[in-house]
C-alpha positions as CSV (number, residue, x, y, z in Angstrom):
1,X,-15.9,14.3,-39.1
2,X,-12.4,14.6,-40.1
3,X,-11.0,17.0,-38.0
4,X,-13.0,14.6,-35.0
5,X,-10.2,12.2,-36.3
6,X,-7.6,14.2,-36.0
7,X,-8.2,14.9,-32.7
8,X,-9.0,11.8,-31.2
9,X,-5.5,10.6,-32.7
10,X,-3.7,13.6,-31.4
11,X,-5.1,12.9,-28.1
12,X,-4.2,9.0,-29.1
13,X,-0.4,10.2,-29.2
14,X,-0.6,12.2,-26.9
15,X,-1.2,9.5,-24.2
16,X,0.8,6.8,-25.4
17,X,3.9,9.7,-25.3
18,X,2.9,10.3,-21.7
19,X,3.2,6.5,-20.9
20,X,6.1,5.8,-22.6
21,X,8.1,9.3,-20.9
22,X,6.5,7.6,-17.8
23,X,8.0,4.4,-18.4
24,X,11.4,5.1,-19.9
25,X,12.6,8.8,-19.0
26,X,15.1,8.7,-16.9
27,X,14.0,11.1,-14.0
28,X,16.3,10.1,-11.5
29,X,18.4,13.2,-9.8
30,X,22.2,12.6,-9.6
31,X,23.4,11.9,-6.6
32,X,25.2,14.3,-4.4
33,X,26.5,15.0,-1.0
34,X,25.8,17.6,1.1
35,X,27.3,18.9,4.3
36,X,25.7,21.6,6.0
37,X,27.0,23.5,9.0
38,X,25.1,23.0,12.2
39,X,26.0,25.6,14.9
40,X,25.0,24.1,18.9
41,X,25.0,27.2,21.4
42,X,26.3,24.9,24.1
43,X,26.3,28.1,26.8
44,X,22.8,28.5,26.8
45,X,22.8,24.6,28.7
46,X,25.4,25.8,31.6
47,X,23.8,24.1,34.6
48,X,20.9,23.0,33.5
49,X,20.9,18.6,34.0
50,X,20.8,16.6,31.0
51,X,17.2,15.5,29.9
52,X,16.5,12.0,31.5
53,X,16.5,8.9,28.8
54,X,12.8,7.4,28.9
55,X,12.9,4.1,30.2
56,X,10.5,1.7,28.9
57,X,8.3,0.4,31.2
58,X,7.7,-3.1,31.9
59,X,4.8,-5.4,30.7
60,X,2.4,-5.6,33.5
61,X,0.8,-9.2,34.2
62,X,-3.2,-9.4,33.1
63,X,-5.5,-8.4,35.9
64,X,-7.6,-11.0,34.5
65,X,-6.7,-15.1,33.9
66,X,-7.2,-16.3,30.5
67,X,-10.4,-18.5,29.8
68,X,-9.8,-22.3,30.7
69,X,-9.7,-24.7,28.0
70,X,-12.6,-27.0,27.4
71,X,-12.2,-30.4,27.2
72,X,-13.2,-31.7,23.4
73,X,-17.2,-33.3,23.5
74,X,-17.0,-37.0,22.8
75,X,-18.8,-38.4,19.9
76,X,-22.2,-39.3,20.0
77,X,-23.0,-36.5,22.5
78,X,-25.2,-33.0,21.9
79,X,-23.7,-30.5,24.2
């Protein structure tokens, strides 16, 4: 029975440690720049036309007319 108590406090600790680490350790990275070297083979392009922007298309007009309003049923009536 005792060493049940032990355990479950250990295990008590153990969590409350792992919230609080979670909570206040500071696990942010420092912050640094990096420049990396990027090599373009521009020769293997010679005559070959630039890729074509895509153009975005324009909205086409519904095919089908909304629904017409309904006039609102007067009092009185059970339509």
């Amino acid at each position: 029975m005792q060493l049940l108590r032990v355990i479950i406090v250990l295990v008590v600790l153990a969590l409350a440690g792992l919230a609080g680490y979670a909570y206040l350790g500071d696990m942010r990275s420092a912050p640094a720049e990096m420049r990396v070297p990027v090599q373009l083979d521009l020769n293997a392009a010679q005559g070959a036309a630039p890729a074509a922007a895509p153009t975005a298309a324009e909205p086409q007009p519904a095919s089908d007319p909304a629904p017409a309003q309904q006039a609102p049923a007067e009092e009185g009536s059970l339509d």
